[in-house]
LOKOL-804903 format. One line per 4 residues: number of its first residue (from 1); for each residue x, y, z of N, C-alpha, C. Coordinates in nm, 3 decimals. Each point is the difference from the previous one (the first is absolute). Layout:
REM residues N
NUM = X/Y/Z/X/Y/Z/X/Y/Z ~ ...
REM end
This chain:
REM residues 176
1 = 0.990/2.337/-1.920/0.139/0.009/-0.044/0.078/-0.110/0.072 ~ 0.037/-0.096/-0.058/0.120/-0.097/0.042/0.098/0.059/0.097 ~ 0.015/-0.069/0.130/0.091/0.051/0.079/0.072/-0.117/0.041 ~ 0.160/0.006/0.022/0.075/-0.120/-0.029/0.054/-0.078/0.137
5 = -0.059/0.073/0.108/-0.013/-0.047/0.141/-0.086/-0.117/-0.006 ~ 0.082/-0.122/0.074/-0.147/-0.136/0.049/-0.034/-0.021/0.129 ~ -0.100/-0.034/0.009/-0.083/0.012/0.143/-0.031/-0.128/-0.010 ~ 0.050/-0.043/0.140/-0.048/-0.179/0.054/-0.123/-0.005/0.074
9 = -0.110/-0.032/-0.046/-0.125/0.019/0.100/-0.010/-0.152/0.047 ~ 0.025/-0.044/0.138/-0.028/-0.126/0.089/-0.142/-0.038/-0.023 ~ -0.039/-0.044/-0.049/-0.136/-0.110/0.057/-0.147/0.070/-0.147 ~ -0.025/-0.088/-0.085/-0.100/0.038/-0.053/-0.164/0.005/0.035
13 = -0.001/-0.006/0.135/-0.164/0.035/0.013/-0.019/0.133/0.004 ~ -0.146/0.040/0.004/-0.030/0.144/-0.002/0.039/0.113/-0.018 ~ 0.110/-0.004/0.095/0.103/0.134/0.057/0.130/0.029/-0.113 ~ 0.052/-0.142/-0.036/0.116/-0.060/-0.103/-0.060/0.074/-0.093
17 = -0.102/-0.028/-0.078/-0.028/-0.036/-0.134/-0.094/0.161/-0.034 ~ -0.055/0.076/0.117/-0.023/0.151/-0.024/0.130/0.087/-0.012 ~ 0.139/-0.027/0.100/0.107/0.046/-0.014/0.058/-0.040/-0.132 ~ -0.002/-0.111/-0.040/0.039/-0.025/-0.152/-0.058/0.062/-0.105
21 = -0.113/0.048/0.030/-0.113/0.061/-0.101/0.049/0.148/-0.039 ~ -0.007/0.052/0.144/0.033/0.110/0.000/0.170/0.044/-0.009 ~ 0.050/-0.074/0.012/0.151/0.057/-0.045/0.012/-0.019/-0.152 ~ -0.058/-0.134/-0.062/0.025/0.000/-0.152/-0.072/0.128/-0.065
25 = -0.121/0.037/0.053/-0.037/0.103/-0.061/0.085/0.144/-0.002 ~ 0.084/-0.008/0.125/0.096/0.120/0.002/0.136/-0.047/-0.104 ~ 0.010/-0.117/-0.035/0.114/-0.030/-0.099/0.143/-0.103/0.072 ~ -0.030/-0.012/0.124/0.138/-0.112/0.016/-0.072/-0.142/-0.008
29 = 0.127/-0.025/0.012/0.009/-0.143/-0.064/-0.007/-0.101/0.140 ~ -0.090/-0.069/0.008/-0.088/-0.058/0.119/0.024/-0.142/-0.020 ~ 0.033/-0.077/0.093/0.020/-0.114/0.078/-0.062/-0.084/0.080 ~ -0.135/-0.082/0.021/-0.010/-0.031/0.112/0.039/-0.151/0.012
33 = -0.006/0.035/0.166/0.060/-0.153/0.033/-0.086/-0.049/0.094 ~ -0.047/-0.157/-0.060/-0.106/-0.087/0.070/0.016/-0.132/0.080 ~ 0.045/-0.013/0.118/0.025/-0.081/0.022/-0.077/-0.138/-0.027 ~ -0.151/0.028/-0.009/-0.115/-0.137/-0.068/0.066/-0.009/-0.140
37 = -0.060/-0.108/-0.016/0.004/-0.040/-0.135/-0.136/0.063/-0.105 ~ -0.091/0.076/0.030/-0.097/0.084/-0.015/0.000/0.128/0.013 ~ -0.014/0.141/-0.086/0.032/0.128/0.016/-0.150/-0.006/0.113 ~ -0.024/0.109/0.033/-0.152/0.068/0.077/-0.013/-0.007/0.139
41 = 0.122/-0.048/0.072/0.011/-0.051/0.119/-0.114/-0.001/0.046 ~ -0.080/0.065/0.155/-0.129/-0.078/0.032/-0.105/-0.020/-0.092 ~ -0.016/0.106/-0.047/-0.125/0.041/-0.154/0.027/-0.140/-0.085 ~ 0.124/-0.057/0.032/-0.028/-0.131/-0.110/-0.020/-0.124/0.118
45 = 0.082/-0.032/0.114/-0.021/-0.064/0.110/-0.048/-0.058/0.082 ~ -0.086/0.141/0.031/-0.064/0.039/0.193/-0.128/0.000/-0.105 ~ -0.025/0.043/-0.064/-0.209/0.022/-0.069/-0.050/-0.128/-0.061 ~ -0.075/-0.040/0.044/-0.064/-0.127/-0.151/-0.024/0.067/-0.119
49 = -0.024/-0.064/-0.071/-0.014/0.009/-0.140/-0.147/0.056/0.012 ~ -0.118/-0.082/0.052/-0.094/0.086/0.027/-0.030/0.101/0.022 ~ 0.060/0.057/0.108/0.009/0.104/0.022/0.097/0.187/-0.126 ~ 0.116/-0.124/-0.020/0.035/0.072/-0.098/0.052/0.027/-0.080
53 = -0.025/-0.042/-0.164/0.025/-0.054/-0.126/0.148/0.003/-0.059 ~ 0.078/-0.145/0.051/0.126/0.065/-0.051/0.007/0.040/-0.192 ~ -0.056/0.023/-0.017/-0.009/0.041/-0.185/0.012/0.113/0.045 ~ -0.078/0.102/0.075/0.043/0.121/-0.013/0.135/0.036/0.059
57 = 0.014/-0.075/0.130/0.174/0.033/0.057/0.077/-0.008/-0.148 ~ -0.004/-0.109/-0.056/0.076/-0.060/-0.135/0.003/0.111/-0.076 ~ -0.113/0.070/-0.032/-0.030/0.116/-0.131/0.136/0.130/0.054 ~ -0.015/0.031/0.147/0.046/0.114/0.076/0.166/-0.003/-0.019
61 = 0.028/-0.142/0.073/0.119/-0.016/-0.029/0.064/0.001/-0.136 ~ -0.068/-0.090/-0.105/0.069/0.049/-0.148/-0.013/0.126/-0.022 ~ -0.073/0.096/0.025/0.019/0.156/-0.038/0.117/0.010/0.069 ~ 0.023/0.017/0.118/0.112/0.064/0.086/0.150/-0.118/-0.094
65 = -0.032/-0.069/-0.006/0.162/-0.104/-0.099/-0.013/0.088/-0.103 ~ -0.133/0.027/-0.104/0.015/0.030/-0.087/0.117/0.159/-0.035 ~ -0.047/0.053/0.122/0.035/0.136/-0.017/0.191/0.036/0.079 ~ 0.042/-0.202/-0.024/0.145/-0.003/-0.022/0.014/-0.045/0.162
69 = -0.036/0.008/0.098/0.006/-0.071/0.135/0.042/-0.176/-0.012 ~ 0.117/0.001/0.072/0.011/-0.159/-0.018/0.020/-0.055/0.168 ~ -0.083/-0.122/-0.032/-0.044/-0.096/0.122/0.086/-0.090/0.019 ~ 0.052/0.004/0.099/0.082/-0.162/0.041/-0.045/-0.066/0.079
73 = -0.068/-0.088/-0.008/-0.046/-0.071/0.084/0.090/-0.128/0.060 ~ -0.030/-0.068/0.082/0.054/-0.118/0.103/0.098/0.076/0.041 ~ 0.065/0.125/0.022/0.111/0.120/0.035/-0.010/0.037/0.132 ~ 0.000/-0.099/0.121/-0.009/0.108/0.158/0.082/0.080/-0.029
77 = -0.005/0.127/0.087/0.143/0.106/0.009/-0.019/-0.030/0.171 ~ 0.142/-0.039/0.028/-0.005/-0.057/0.140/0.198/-0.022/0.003 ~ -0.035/-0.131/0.064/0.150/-0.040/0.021/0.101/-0.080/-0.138 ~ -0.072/-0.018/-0.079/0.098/-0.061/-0.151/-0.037/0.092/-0.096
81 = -0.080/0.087/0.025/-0.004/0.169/-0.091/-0.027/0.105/0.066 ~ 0.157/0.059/0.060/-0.044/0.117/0.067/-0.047/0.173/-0.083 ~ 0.010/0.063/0.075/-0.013/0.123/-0.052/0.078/0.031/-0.028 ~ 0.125/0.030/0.072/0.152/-0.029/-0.081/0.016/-0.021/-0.130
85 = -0.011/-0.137/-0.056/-0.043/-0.077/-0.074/-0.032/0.098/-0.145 ~ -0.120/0.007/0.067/-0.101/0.109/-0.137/0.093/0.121/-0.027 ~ 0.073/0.069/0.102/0.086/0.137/-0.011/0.074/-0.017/-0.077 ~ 0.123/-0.168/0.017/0.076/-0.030/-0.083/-0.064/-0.038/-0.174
89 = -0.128/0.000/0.012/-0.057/-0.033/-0.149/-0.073/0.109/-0.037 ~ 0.053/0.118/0.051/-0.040/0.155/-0.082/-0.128/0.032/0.050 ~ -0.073/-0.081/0.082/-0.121/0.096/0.071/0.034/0.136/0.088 ~ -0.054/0.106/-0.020/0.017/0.112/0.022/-0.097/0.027/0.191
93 = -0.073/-0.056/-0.047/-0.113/0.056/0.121/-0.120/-0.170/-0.006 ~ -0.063/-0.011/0.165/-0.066/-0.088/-0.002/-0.108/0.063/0.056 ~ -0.148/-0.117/0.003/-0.095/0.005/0.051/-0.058/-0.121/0.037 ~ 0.023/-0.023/0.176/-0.067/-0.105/0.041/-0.148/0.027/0.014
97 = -0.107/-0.167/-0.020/-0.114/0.049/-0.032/-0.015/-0.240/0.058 ~ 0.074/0.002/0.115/-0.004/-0.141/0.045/-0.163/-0.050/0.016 ~ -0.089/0.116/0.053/-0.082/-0.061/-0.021/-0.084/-0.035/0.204 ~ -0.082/-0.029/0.036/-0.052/-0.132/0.100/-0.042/-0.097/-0.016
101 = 0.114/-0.066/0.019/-0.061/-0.137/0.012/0.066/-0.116/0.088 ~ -0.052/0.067/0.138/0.022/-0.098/0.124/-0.177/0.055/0.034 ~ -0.044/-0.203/0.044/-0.083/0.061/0.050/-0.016/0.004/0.160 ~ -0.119/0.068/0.049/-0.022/0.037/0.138/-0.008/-0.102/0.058
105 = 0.047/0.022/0.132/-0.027/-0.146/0.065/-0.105/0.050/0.155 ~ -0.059/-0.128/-0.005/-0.130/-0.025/0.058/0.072/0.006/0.190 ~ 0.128/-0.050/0.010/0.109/-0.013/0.166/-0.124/-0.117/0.033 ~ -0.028/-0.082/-0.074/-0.085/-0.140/0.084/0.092/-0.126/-0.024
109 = -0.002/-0.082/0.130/0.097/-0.083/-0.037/-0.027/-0.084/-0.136 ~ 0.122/-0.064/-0.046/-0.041/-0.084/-0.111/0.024/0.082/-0.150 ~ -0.047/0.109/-0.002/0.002/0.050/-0.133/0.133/-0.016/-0.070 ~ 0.130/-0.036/0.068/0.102/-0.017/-0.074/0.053/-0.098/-0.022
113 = -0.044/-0.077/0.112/0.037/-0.189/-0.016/-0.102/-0.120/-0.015 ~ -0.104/0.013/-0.038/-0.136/-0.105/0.018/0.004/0.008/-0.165 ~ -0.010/-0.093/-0.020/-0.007/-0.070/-0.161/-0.121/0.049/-0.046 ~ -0.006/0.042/-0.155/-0.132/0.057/-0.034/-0.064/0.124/0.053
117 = 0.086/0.082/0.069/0.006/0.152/0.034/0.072/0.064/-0.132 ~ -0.030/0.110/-0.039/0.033/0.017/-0.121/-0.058/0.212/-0.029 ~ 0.087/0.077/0.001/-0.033/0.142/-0.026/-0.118/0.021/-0.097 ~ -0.097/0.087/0.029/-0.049/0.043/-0.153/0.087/0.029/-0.069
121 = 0.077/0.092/-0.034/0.166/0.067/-0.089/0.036/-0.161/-0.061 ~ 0.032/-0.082/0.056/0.073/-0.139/-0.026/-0.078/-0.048/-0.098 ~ -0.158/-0.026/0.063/-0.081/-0.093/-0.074/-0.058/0.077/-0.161 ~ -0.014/0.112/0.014/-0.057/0.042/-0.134/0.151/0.021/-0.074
125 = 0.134/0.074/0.084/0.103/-0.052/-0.072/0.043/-0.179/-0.123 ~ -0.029/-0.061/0.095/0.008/-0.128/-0.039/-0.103/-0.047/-0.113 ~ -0.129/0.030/0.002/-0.124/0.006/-0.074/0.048/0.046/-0.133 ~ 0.036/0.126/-0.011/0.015/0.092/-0.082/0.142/-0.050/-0.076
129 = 0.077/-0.017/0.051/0.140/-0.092/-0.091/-0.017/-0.131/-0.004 ~ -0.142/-0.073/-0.001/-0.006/-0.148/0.006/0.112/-0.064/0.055 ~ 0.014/0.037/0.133/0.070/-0.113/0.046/-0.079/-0.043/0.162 ~ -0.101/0.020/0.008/-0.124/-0.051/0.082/-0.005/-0.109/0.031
133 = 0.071/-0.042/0.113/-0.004/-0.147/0.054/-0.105/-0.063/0.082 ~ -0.076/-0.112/-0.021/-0.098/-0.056/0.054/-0.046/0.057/0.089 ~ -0.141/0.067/0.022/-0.051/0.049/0.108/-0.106/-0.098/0.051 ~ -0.099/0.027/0.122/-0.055/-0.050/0.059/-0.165/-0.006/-0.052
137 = -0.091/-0.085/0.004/-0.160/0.030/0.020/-0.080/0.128/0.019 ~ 0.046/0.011/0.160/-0.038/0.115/0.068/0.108/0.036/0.045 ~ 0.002/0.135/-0.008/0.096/0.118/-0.001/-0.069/0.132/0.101 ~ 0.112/-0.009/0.066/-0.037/0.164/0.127/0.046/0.097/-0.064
141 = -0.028/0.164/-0.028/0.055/0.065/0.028/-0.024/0.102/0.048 ~ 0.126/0.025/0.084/-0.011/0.120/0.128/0.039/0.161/0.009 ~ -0.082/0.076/-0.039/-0.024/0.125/-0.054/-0.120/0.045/-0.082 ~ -0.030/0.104/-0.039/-0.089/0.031/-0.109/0.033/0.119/-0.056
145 = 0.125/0.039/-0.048/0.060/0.084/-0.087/0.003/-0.039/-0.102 ~ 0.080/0.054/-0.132/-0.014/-0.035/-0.112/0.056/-0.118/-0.050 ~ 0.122/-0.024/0.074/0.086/-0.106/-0.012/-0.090/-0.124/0.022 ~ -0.020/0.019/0.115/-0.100/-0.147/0.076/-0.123/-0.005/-0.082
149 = -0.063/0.140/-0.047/-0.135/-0.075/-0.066/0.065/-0.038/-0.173 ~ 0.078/0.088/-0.045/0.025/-0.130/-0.120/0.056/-0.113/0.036 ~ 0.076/-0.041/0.091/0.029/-0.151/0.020/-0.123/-0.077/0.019 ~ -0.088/0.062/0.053/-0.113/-0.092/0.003/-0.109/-0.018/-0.106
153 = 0.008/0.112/-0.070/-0.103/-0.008/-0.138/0.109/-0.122/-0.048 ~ 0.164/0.020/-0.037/0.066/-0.079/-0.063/-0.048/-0.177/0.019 ~ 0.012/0.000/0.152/0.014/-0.143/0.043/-0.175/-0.075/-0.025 ~ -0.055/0.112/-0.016/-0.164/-0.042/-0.052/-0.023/-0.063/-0.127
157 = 0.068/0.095/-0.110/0.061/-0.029/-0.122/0.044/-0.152/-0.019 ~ 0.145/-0.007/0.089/0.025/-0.133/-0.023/-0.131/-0.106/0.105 ~ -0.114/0.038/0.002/-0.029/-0.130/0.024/-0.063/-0.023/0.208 ~ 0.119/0.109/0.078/-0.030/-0.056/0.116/-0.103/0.077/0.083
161 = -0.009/-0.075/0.088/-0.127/0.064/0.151/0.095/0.093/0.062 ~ 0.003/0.111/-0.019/0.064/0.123/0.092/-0.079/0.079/0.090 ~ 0.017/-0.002/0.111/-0.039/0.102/0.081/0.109/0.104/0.101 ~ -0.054/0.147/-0.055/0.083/0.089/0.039/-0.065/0.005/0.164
165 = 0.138/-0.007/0.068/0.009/0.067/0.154/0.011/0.184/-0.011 ~ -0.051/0.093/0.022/0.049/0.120/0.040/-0.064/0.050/0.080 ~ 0.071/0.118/0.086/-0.054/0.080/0.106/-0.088/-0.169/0.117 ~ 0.060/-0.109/-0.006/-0.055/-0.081/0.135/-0.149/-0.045/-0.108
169 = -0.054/0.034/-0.097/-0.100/-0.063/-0.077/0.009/-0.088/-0.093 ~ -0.044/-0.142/-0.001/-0.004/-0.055/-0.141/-0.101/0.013/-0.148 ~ 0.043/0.005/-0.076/-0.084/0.001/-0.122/0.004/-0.093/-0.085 ~ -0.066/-0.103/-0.056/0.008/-0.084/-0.127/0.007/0.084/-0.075
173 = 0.100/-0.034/-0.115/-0.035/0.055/-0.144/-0.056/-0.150/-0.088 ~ -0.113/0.049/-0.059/-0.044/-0.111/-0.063/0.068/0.056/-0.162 ~ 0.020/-0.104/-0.094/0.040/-0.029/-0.140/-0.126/0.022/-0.047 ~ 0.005/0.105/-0.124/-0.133/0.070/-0.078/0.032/-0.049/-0.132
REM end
């Protein structure tokens, strides 16, 4: 049943875009706001494509538009669109759903000022919106979580000699 209340849901990854799901199915009239220029926030971002097929993110999201949810994308809600803002434009109720995406830091010197230091979050960010600026041959990276091992399947992909540092061990990844 159509209900004439609108709900501003912040940020379309995961959290956004299940809250959008599930309120259109209860009947209000749903909003989200993206600050990327891309709905799926990390799910479109933070994952390679390898790992995980944006056709299906694509399929998920047109159901949830279909079923009357509308996306704004390039839209921070911050300091030139507050929440305010949305109140004064008839949103009733919100749902932040910002998301993580700062990544962890290593506290070793350098990681914030040495050229060619670069986040996993950043680099598959950057990958993933083609805007991937010249990387190196051989490539370190330091961790072996999920982040760090797709940056390194990634940076294999394009081409380079990566070897992951974690736990004080090195590993080659060789290109298959």
């Amino acid at each position: 049943k159509p209900r004439e209340e609108k709900v501003a849901v912040i940020g379309s990854g995961p959290a956004g875009l299940n809250c959008a799901y599930q309120l259109a199915l209860l009947g209000y009239k749903v909003t989200v706001f993206e600050a990327l220029p891309v709905s799926g926030g990390m799910l479109r971002v933070g994952i390679p494509n390898f790992r995980l097929d944006k056709e299906v993110l694509d399929r998920e999201i047109q159901i949830i538009k279909d079923m009357g949810v509308k996306i704004r994308l390039n839209t921070p809600v911050g300091s030139e669109l507050s929440l305010d803002d949305l109140r004064q434009q008839g949103y009733n109720a919100f749902f932040l759903a910002v998301g993580a995406q700062k990544a962890k830091k290593l506290g070793i010197p350098g990681e914030d000022d040495v050229p060619g230091v670069i986040s996993a979050i950043q680099f598959l960010k950057d990958l993933n919106l083609g805007n991937l600026k010249e990387i190196g041959k051989k490539v370190v990276v330091a961790g072996g979580e999920y982040g760090a091992v797709d940056s390194a399947r990634a940076a294999v992909r394009l081409g380079c000699e990566v070897t992951v540092v974690y736990g004080g061990k090195e590993r080659d990844i060789a290109a298959k």
